[in-house]
N, C-alpha and C positions, 0 to 999 in steps of 0.2 A: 358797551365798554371795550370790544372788539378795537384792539390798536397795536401795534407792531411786536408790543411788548404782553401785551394780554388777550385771550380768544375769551369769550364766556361759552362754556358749553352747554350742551345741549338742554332746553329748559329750564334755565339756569337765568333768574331773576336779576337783574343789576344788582348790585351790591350798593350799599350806602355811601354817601363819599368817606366818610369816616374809616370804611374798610377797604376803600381804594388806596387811600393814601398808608393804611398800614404795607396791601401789597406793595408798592410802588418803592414804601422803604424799604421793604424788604430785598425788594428785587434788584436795590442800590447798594443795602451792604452787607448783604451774605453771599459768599460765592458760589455759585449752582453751576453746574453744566447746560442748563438751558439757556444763561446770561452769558457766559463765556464763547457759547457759538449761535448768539443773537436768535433763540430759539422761543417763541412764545409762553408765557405759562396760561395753561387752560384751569378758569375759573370756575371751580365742583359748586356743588352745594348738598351736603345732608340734608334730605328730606323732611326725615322726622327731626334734629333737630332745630333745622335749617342753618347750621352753621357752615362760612364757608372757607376753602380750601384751596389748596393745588399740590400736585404731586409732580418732586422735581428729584432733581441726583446732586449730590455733592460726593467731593472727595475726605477722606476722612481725617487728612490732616486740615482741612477747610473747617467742618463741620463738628470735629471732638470738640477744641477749644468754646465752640460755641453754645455747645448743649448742656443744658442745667439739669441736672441728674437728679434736683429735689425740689424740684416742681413742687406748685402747694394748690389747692383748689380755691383758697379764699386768701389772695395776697394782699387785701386790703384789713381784715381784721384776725387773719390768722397763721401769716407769713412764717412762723416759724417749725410750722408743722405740715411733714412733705406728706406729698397724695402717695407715690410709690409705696410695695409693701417695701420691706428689708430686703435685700441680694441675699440669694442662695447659692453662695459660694462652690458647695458639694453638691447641687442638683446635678443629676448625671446629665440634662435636657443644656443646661448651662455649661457647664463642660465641653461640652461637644462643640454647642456655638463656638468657644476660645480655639480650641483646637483647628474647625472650619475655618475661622477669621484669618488664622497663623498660614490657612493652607490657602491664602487668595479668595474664599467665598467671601460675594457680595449678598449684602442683605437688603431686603425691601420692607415697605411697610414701616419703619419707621415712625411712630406718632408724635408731633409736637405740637405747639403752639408759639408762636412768635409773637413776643412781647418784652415789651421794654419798660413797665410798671415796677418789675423788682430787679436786681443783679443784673442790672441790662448787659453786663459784659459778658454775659451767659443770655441772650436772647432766645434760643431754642428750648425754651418749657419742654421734656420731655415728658408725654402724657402715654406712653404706651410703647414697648418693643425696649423696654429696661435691661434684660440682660445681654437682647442681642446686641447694644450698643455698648455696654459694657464689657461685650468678648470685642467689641470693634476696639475700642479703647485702649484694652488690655496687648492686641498685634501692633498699633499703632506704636506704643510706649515701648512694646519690648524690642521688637523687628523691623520697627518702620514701617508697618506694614501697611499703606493706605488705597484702599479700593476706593471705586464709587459707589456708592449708596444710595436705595432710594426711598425717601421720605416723604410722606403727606402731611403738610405744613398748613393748620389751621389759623383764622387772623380773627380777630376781634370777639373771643368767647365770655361767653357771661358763665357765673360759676356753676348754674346748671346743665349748660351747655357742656362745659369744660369737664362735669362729672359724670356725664351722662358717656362724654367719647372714652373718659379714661375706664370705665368700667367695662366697655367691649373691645378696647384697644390690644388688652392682655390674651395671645391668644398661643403663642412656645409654652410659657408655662403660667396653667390654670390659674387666671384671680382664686383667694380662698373668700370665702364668705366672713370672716373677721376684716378683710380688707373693706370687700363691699361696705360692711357694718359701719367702718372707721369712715369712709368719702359720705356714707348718706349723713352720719351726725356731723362732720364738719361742714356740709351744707348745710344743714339745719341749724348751726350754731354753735358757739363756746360753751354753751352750760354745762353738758355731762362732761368735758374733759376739764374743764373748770373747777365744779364739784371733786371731781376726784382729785385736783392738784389741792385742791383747801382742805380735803380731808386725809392727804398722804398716800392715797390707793396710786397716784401718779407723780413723780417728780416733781419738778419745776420746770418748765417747758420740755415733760417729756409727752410723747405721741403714746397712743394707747399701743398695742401691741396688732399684728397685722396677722396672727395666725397662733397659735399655744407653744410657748416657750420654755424650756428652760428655766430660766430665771422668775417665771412664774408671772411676769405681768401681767394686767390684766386688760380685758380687752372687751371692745364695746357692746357688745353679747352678755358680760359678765357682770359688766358697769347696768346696763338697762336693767340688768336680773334685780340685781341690788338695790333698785329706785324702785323697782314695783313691787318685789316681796316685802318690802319695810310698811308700804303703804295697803299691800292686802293684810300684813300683819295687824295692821292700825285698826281695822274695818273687822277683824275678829276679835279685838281685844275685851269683848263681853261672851265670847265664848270661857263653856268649862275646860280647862285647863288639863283637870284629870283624867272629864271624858269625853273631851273632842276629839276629831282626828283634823290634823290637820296635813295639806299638802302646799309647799310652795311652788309659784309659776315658775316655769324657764321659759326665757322670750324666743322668740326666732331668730335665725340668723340668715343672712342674704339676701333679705328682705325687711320690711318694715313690718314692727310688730304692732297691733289692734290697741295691746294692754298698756305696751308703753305710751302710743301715741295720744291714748285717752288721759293717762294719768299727766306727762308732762303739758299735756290742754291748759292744766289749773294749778302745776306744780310751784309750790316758793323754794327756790333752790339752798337761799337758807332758812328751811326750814331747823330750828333748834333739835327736835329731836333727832330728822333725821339726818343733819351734822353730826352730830355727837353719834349717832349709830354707825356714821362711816369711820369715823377718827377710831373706834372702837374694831372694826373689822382692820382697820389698816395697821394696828397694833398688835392684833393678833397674826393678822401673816406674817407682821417683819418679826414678832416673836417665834414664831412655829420656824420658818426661817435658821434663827440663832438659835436654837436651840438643837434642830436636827444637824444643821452643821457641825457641831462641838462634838456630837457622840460619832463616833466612826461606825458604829456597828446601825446606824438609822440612815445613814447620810445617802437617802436616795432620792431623784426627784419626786416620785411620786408623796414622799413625808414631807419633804420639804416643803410643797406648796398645797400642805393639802388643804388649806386657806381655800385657797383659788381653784376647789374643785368645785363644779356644779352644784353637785348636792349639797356641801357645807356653807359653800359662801349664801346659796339661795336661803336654805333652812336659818342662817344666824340673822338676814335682813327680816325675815318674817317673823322672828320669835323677837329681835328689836321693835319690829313695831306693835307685836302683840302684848309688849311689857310695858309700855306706853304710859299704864295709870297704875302698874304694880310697882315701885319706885324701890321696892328690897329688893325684889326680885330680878330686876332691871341693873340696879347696882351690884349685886350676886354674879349676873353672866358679864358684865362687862368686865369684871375682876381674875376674868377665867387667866390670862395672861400674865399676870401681878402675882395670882396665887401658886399657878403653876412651876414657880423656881427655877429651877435649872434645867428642867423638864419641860419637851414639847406639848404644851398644850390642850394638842388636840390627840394625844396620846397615839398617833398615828399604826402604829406596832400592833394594839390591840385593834385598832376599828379595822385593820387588816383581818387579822383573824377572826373576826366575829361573824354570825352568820343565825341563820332561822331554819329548823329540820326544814324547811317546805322548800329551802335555796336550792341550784341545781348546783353539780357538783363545778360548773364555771364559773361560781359565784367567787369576786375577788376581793370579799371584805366590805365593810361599810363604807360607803362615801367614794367609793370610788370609782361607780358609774352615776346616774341622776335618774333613775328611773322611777318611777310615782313610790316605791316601797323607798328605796335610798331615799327620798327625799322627807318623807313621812317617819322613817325612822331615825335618820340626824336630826330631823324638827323634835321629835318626842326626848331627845337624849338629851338635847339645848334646855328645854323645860324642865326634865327631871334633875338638870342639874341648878338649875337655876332656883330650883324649888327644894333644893336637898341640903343639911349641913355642909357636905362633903367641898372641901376644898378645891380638889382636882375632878374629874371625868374618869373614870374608873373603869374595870372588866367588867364587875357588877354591873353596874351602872348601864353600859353600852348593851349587856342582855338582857337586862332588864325595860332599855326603851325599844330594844327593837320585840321581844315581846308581847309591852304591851299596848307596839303599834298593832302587831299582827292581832291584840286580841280585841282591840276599838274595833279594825277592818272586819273581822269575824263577826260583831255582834252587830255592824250596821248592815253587814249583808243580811243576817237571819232578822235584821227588823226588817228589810227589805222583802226580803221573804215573807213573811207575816203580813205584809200591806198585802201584797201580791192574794193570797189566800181568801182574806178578809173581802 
């Protein structure tokens, strides 16, 4: 491929024509520093993905207009959801770029993709190096300030390709493991963001959440939790009620979990029950929600979404599917938000102050870590209430499941013991 306008470098395969012709576009109508003083671009190639490349400079009043800040990983069936996590406006790491940008520093590294499939008026995909381009952006607009730049410009990626650069591309400020979460499932598909738009856990074309927020979104770590406790729920649903123990899974994050990958093998996304299990969680957050809002003396986030903690949201998908063939009892917890009035719910105030002699004195109330007891004892509370006249969730109530979680745990240990002996 060696021609006045292209070198291939060193061990570096020909490329297809198909990704010649992208370079050649490119090299025709994006402005670079290497085109402007008749300078070759030398053709990379990624190893392991084997995708390939070149690293070239532009100026930034050339190359802002060009670059598309919300890049997506699948623009043929999922265009309206960007790969980026959110900008971190106040990252003190982001800050600094704006300030360096303001003071003439050029940045390198740059990741994109060049492609004209979506917004071609934006053909720079930016796949990596998001806020230093956005402190480039930010000197550009206020000062004029335009340096040259230097960018490594990817050409013809397939979505694996394309997910596999964006996820090592991040490298000023750390990928979180929610983001990782959000690229692997929009490779693998629409289903989980899909599910959660039909059952209200997500907007209508909204992106799951790219790290724990505020506003309590929820996020693809939280979403898997919820599809696999509903269906271990299901698989105990012949257990005793009184005197099982039970615990629910938390999936992984930043990586691919075993539990999820098994269950969604054979999953029906609309499954009836577990629709109606999610429509029923996503009623109780936006209730827990309105309600801690209204009182000024609750209105914190941690009340606010405590929906969307670990230990609560896991515990209410596993006790939905363990109520499965109990159909009172089923109808009983789904009514928690209905019955609860004007009043939060999940009674957040008290599952603060609750606790077990055995707690250390760091213990910060129920449900507000996930750890095998938290999750065992909001499971037991869900039950006992679901199983109880009582309207609301109660002090009573909340010490009495945690209890007599601890006292299941306690007599499975001493049966344990006893095999041991025997």
């Amino acid at each position: 491929m060696n021609s006045p306008n292209h070198i291939l470098g060193v061990s570096v395969p020909k490329p297809e024509e198909e990704i010649e012709e992208i370079i050649d576009q490119f090299r025709s109508s994006v402005p670079t520093l290497e085109e402007s003083n008749n300078l070759p671009f030398i053709i990379l190639q990624d190893g392991k993905s084997q995708a390939y490349y070149i690293e070239c400079h532009m100026a930034a009043s050339d190359a802002i207009p060009l670059v598309d800040f919300d890049a997506v990983l699948d623009p043929e069936e999922q265009e309206q959801f960007r790969l980026q996590r959110e900008l971190q406006p106040t990252n003190i790491a982001f800050l600094k770029m704006c300030s360096d940008a303001l003071e003439n520093r050029q940045f390198s590294d740059l990741i994109a993709e060049y492609d004209l499939s979506y917004r071609p008026e934006t053909p720079l995909k930016l796949l990596g190096g998001q806020h230093r381009a956005e402190a480039i952006k930010r000197a550009l607009e206020s000062n004029e300030v335009s340096r040259c730049h230097g960018f490594r410009v990817y050409f013809g990626l397939t979505i694996d390709q394309r997910n596999e650069i964006a996820q090592i591309a991040n490298t000023n400020i750390a990928i979180s493991p929610d983001l990782l979460d959000r690229m692997q499932e929009t490779v693998r598909g629409p289903q989980l963001r899909g599910f959660c738009h039909r059952v209200g856990l997500l907007d209508s074309n909204e992106d799951f959440a790219d790290r724990k927020t505020s506003e309590g979104r929820i996020t693809v770590r939280l979403a898997r939790t919820f599809i696999v406790d509903f269906f271990k729920g299901q698989e105990n649903r012949d257990g005793d009620l009184e005197k099982s123990e039970f615990v629910p899974y938390i999936c992984k994050s930043g990586q691919e979990d075993p539990e999820y990958l098994s269950i969604i093998s054979n999953i029906d996304w609309m499954d009836k029950g577990l629709v109606e299990a999610g429509e029923n969680f996503a009623n109780l957050h936006k209730k827990q929600i309105q309600t801690v809002e209204q009182d000024p003396e609750l209105n914190k986030t941690e009340f606010r979404n405590k929906a969307m903690s670990m230990a609560v949201l896991s515990s209410w998908a596993f006790v939905a599917g363990l109520l499965q063939d109990k159909k009172d009892a089923l109808n009983k917890f789904y009514s928690l938000p209905k019955f609860s009035g004007d009043k939060d719910p999940l009674v957040a105030k008290y599952m603060s102050e609750s606790s077990h002699p055995k707690d250390p004195p760091t213990y910060r109330g129920l449900g507000v870590r996930y750890s095998v007891e938290d999750r065992g004892r909001v499971t037991e509370m869900f039950i006992q209430y679901s199983l109880s006249d009582s309207r609301r969730i109660t002090k009573v109530m909340i010490d009495s499941a945690i209890a007599s979680y601890e006292a299941k745990v306690a007599i499975k240990k001493a049966r344990e013991a006893r095999e041991k002996v025997r």
